[in-house]
N, C-alpha and C positions, 0 to 999 in steps of 0.2 A: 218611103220608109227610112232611108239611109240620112234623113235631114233630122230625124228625131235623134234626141241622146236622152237616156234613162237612166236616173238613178235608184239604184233598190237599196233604201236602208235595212237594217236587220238581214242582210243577204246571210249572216253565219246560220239561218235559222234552220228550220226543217221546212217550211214553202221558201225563204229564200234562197238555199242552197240548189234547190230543181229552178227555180222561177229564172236566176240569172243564167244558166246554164241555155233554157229554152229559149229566152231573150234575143240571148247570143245568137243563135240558130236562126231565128226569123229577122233579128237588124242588122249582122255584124258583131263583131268581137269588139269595136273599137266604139262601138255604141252604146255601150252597157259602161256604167261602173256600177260597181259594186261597194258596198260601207256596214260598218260595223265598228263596234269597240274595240275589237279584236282583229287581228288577221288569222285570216282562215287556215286549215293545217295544210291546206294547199291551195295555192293562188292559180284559180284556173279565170281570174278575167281582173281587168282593169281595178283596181282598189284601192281607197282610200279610207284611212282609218277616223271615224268623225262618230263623234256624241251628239245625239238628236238634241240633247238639253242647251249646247253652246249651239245658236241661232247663227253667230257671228262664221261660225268654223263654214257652219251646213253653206252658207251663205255664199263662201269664196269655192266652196267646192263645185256650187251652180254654176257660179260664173266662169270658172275654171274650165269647165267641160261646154261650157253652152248647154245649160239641162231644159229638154224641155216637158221633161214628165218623172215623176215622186212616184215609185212604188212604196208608199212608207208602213215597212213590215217590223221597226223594230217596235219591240212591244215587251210587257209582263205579262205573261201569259194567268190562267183561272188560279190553278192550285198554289204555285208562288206567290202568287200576288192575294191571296190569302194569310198568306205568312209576313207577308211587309206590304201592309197596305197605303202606306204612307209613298215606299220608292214605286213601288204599281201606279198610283195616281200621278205622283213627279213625272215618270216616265212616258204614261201613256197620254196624259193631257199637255205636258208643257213640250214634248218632243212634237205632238201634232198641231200644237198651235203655232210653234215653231214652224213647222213644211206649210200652212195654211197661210201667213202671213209674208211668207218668202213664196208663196206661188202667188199674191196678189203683188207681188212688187213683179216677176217676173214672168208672168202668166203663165204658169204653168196648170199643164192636167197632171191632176193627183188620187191616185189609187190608195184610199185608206180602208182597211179590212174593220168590218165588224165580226159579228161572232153569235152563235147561237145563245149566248151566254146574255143577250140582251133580255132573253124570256127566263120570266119568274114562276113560280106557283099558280099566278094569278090570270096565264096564259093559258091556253086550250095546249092539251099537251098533243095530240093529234091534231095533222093538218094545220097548224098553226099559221095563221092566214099573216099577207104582209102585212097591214094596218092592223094593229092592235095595240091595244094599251101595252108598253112594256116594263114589268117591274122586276128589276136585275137582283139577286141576293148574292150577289159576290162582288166585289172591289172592281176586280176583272171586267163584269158586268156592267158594272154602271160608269166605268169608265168610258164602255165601248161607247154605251145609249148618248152618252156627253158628248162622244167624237162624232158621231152620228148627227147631231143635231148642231153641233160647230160646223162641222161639214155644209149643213144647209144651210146655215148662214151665210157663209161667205159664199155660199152658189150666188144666195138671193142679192144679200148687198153687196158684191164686189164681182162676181158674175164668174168664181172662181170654176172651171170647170174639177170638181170633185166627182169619183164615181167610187162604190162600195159593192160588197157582194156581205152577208151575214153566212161567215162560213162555219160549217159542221166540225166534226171532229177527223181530222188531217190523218190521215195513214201512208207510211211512204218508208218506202228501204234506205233511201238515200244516206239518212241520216237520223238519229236519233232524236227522240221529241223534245221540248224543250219546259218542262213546267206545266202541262195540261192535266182537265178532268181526259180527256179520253186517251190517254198517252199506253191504257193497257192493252188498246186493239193494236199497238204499232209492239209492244214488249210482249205481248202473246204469241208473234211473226217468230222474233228471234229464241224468244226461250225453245219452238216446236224444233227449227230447224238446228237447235244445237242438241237437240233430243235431252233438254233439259226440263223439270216440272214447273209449273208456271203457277205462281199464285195472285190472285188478283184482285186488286183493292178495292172493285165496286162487286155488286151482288149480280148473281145469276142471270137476274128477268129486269138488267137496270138499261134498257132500252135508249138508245142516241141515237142521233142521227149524225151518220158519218159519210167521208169520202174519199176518194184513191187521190193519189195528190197528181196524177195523170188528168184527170177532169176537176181539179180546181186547178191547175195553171193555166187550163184551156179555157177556164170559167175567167177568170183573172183575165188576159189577155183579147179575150171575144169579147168584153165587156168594156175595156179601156181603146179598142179599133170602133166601138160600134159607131157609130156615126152619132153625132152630138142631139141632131131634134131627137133621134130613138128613145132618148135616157129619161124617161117619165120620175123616177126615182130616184131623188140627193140623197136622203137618208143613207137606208143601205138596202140593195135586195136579198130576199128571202134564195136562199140557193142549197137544193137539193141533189143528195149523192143515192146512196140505201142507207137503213137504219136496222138496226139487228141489236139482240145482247151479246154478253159474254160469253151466255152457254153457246147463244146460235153460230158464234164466229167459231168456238173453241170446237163444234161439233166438224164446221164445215173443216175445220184445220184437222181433224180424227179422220176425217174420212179420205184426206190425202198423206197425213201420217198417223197411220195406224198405231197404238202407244204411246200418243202424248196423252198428258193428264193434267188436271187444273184441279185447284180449289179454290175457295172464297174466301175473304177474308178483309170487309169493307174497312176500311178507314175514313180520314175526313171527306176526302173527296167523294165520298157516296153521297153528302148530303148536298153535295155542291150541285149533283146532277140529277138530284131527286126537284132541283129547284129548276131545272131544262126540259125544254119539250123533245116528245118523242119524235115525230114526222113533220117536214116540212111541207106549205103548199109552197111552191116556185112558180107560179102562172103568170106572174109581172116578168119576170126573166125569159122563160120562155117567149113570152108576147113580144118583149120589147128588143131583144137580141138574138132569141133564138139559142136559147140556153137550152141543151138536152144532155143529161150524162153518159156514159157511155158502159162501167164499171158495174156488175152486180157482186151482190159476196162472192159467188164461188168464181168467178172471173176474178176478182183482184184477190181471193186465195191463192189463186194457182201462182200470179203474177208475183205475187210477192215470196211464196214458197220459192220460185224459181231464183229469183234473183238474188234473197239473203244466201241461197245453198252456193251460189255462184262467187260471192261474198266473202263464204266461208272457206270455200276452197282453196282460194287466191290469194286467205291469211295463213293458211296453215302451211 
């Protein structure tokens, strides 16, 4: 392990803020860098400040460090990339053909995230199996399905080892979401624990399929160690956490704080995820790496009540 070095773009993110940290943990501190547009509001690991769009910059930083693996997380997330569909496409396509064409020069393995955001209307919204037609209705969307199938091009003709997971909807204290359709399970955590009223932009019974960012870094990571004949899937795999609505989260969060309250009160992004499926099947993951979560609602309620309260105390 100590022979690999890793770089995680988008590390300011909400998976890359946990993802570099865990890293660190299992290679070394001195194996990790870190990258973003920004420096972070706290430098807890090696960083380099680098724009996915300059190929040139990404390039010297490889070399620089001896990189032999791309976590490439930076991205335009659904709901923003809504709003500027033009810099969502710039960023999501020209930043990963950028890390795709720099891991053929350098061989590297490349971790590019898709997104449940790949399934349209036209999708079984239950159990939505891995092969299926997918027809994206967000920018966000069809950018992923693009990167998705870049990805398995250069598996096929340049032999790039790329590996994917199609992730749900992220929940995590760490840090604050960045741009998502499910960004109200992670604002529903902190409204309860500051005993504040929570209103919430999609509808009651608007059912997602979500996950504790605890079992997608471990999904991430069990996925890029798996051993290389395992990985039957370039594309991206199908990867399941639990799925619940709003009311069901908001219920289980009443039932460890007594007196919080919500209402409804959809906006755009309801329609965004009226175009997503409900439940995942993950049985390719499962089978081929031994993918199982760990997380159910009222386990990662507790988990997260505990820790924003922890949070909150150590600001105040």
């Amino acid at each position: 392990m100590t022979k690999e070095r890793l770089l995680v773009t988008g590390a300011n993110g909400q998976i890359g803020t946990v993802l570099v940290q865990a890293l660190q943990e299992r290679y070394g501190y001195d194996q990790i860098v870190a990258s973003d547009i920004k420096p972070p509001a706290e430098e807890h690991a090696i960083f380099e400040k680098l724009d996915v769009l300059n190929k040139t910059q990404m390039g010297e930083v490889i070399k620089k460090y001896g990189i032999t693996q791309v976590f490439h997380l930076a991205a335009i997330l659904s709901a923003k990339g809504e709003q500027n569909p033009k810099m969502a496409w710039d960023i999501n396509m020209n930043g990963l053909f950028n890390v795709l064409e720099l891991a053929k020069e350098y061989q590297l393995r490349v971790f590019n995230p898709s997104s449940i955001a790949v399934f349209g209307t036209e999708s079984p919204r239950e159990q939505t199996p891995q092969y299926r037609s997918v027809h994206p209705e967000t920018v966000y969307g069809i950018s992923k399905v693009a990167g998705e199938y870049w990805g398995l091009y250069f598996h096929k003709k340049f032999g790039v080892d790329i590996r994917s997971v199609r992730y749900p909807g992220i929940i995590s204290y760490q840090s604050l979401p960045g741009g998502g359709t499910t960004d109200y399970a992670v604002e529903i955590f902190h409204a309860a624990v500051k005993g504040e009223h929570y209103q919430c932009f999609l509808k009651e019974d608007a059912r997602l399929p979500m996950m504790y960012i605890p079992d997608a870094i471990r999904a991430t990571i069990d996925l890029m160690e798996a051993p290389e004949a395992s990985i039957s899937v370039r594309t991206s795999y199908n990867l399941a956490g639990v799925s619940f609505t709003p009311a069901e989260i908001a219920a289980e969060i009443q039932s460890q704080i007594p007196g919080f309250t919500v209402s409804y009160k959809p906006d755009f992004r309801q329609a965004i995820a009226e175009t997503w499926t409900e439940t995942i099947d993950d049985s390719l993951a499962r089978r081929d790496w031994g993918w199982k979560p760990e997380y159910d609602l009222p386990n990662m309620a507790r988990d997260m009540i505990k820790n924003l309260s922890k949070q909150l105390v150590s600001s105040s």
